[in-house]
DRENSEFI-947541 format. One line per field, with one value per residue (C-alpha): residue number from 1; x, y, z. Coordinates in Angstrom, 2 decimals, decimal comma, m for minus. Example, Ala and Ser with C-alpha at 12.3 -4.5 7.8 and 13.67 -1.06 7.14 Angstrom:
<sites>
num <- 1:2
c1 <- 12,30:13,67
c2 <- m4,50:m1,06
c3 <- 7,80:7,14
</sites>
This chain:
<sites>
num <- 1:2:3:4:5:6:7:8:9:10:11:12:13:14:15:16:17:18:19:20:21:22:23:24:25:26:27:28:29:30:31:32:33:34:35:36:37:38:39:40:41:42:43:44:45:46:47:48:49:50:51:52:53:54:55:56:57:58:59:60:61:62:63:64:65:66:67:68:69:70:71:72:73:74:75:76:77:78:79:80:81:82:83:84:85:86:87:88:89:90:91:92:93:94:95:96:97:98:99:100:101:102:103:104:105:106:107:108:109:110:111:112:113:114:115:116:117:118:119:120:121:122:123:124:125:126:127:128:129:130:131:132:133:134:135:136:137:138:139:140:141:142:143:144:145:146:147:148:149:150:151:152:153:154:155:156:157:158:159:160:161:162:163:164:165:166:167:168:169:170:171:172:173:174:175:176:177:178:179:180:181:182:183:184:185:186:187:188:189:190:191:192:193:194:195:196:197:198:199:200:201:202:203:204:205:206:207:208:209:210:211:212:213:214:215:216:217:218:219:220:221:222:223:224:225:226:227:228:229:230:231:232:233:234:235:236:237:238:239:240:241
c1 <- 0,00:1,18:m0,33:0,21:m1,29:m4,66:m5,57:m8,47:m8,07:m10,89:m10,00:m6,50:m6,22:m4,57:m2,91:m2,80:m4,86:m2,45:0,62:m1,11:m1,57:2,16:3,66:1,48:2,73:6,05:5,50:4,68:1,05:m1,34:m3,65:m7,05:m6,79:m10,51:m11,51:m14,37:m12,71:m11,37:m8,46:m6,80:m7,37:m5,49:m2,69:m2,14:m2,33:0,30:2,34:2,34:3,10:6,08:7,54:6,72:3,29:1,36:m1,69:m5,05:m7,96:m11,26:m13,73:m15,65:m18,28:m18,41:m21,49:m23,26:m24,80:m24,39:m20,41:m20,21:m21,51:m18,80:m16,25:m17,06:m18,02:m14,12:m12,30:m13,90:m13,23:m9,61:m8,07:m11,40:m10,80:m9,50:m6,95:m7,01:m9,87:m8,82:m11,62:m9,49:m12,25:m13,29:m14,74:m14,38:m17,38:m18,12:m19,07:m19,31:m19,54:m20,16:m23,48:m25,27:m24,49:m23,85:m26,43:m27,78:m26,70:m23,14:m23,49:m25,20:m22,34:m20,01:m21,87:m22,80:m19,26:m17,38:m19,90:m22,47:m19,82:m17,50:m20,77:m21,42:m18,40:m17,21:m20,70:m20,06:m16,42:m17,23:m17,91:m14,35:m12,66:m14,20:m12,09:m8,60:m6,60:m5,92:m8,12:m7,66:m9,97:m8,07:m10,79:m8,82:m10,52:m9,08:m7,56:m10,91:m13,03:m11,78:m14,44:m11,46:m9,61:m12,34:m14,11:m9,92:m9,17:m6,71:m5,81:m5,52:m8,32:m8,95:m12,24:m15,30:m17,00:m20,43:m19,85:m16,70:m15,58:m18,60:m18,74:m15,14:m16,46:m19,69:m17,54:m15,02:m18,36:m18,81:m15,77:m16,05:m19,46:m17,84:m15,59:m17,99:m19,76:m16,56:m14,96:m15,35:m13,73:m10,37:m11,22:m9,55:m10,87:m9,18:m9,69:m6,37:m5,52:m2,96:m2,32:m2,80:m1,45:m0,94:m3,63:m6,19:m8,67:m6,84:m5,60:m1,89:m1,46:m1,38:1,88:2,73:2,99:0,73:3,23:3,92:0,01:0,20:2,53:m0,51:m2,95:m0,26:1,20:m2,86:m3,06:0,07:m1,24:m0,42:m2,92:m3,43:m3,13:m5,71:m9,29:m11,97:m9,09:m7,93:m4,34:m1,86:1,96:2,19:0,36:m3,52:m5,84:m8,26:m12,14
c2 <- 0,00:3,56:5,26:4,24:1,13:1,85:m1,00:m1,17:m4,13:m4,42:m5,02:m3,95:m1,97:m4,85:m8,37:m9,98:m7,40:m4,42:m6,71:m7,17:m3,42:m3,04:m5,44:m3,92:m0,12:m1,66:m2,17:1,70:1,37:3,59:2,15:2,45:0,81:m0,46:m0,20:0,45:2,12:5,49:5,48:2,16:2,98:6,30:4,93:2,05:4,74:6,65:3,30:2,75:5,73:5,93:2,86:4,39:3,38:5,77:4,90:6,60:5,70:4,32:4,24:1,35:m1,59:m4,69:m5,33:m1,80:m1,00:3,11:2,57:0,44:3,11:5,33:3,76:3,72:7,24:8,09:5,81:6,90:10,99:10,07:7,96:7,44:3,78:1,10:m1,80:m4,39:m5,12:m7,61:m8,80:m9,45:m8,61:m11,23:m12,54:m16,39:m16,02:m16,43:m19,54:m23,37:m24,04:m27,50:m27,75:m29,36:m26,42:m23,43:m20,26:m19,57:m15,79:m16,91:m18,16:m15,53:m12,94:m15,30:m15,51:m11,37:m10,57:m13,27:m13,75:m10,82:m8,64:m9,55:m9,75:m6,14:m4,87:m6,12:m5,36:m1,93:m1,86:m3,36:0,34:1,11:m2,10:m2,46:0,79:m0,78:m2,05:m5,18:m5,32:m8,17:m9,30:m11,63:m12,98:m14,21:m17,54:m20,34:m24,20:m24,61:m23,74:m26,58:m29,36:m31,99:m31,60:m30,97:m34,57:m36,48:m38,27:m37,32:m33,78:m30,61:m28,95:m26,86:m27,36:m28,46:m25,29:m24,87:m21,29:m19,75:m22,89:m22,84:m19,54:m19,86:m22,54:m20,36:m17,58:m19,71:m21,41:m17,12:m16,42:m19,40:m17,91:m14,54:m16,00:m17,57:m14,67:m12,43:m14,81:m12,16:m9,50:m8,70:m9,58:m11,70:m13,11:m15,92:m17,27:m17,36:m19,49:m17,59:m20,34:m20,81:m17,18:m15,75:m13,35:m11,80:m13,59:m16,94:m15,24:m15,60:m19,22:m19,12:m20,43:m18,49:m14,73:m12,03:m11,08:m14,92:m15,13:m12,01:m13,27:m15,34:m12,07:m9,64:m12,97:m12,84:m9,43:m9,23:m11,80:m10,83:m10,33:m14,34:m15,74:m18,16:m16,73:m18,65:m20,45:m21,22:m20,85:m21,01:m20,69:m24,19:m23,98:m24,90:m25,67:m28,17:m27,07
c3 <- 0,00:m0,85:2,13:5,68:6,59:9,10:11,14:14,45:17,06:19,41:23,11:22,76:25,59:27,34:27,23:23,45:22,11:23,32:22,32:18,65:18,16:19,93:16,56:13,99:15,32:14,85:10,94:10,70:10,84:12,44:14,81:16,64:20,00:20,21:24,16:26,22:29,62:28,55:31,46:30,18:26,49:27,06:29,09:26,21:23,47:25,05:25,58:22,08:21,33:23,53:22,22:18,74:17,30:15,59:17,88:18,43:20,86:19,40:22,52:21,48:23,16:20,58:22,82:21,80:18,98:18,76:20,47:16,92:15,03:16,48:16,47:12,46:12,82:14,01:12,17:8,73:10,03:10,95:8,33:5,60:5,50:7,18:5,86:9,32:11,27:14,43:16,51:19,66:22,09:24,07:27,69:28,94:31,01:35,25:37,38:36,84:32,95:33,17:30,66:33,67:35,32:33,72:34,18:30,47:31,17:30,85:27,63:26,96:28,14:26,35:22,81:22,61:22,90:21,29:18,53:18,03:18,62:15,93:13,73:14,85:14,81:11,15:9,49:10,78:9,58:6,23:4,07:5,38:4,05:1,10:0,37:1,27:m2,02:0,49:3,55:5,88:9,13:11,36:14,40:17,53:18,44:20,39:19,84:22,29:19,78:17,55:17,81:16,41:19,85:21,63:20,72:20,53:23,57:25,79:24,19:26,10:25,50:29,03:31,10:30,63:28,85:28,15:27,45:26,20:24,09:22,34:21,56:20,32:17,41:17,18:15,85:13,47:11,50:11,57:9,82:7,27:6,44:6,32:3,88:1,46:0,64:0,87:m1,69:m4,56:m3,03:m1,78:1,61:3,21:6,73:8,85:12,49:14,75:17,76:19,95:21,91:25,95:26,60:30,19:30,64:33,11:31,59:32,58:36,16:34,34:34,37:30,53:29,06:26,32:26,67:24,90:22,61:20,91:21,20:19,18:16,28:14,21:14,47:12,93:10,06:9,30:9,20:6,71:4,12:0,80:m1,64:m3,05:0,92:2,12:3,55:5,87:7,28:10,98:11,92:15,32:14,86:13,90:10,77:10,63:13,26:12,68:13,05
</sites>
């Protein structure tokens, strides 16, 4: 692209999604660090910047329809398109998730941010793409969502979740729908596993930190023009659904 690279990630006032706006600054990009609390999307921004990003807040709720509609708003008044779109936004979800067990609000909580809100978000965001020479989506999903691993016996696939692992495999069949009517376009939308990072979402006993969990969202976001689309990747290559 001729003109600097402009690229939104959702939730990226912290964790993976601060450490994937961190490696996308670091290519010269600008970026719109998506966030709902205005303290901690300020104090990333000027993190970022400090370290050298060309980053700008984006006060945004994936969960809310007119914070959607801003977001847009701002983005399209600051830079008149966008090139990247990363859903990194995300919640696991409170309480027992054992299906026996789980309160339906969880799931609830757990599908209207990890699903709806990319589906919000993106629908919002399309106008914007569809103006990029070579827009990309990357959605940050999760080796739980993969119903192969999930149903092998004997892998590592975390709890027992009626709630976040679902929604995780509710929102890759998303992005291979996404895909298939995408297909003629330049879009190019994939689902990425970042791997068991150590987050506050996990209380830090992930393994992996934010910024290797971080590597497969900025590789997506960097495809070049005849990469793959609906697909679902990790480090190691692809993840099976």
């Amino acid at each position: 692209m001729n003109e600097q690279t402009i690229a939104l990630v959702t939730g990226a006032n912290k964790g993976i999604g601060f450490a994937i706006a961190a490696g996308l600054g670091a290519l010269g990009w600008r970026v719109g660090v998506g966030a709902r609390d205005e303290a901690r999307r300020e104090s990333a921004v000027a993190k970022l910047r400090a370290a050298g990003a060309d980053a700008f807040g984006v006060p945004l709720d994936v969960t809310d329809d007119a914070s959607v509609t801003g977001a847009a708003r701002l983005i399209e008044d600051r830079a008149g398109r966008l090139d990247v779109l990363v859903n990194n936004a995300g919640v696991t979800g409170s309480g027992p998730q054992a299906p026996t067990e789980v309160d339906l609000a969880t799931v609830r909580t757990a599908v209207e941010t990890n699903v709806l809100g990319v589906i919000r978000v993106t629908n919002a965001l399309l106008p914007l793409l569809r103006r990029s020479t070579s827009p990309r989506i990357v959605n940050m999903s999760s080796g739980v969502g993969s119903l192969t691993r999930q149903s092998t016996p004997g892998a590592e696939t975390g709890p027992i979740s009626a709630a976040y692992s679902p929604s995780k495999t509710f929102l890759n069949a998303v992005t291979v729908q996404y895909a298939k009517e995408l297909r003629d376009t330049n879009i190019l939308i994939n689902a990425a596993c970042p791997g068991y990072c150590a987050t506050d979402l996990n209380g830090f006993r992930g393994v992996r930190t934010p910024e290797q969990g971080a590597a497969i969202a900025v590789r997506l976001a960097t495809l070049p023009d005849d990469g793959p689309t609906g697909g679902f990747f990790e480090d190691a290559g692809v993840v099976p659904w």
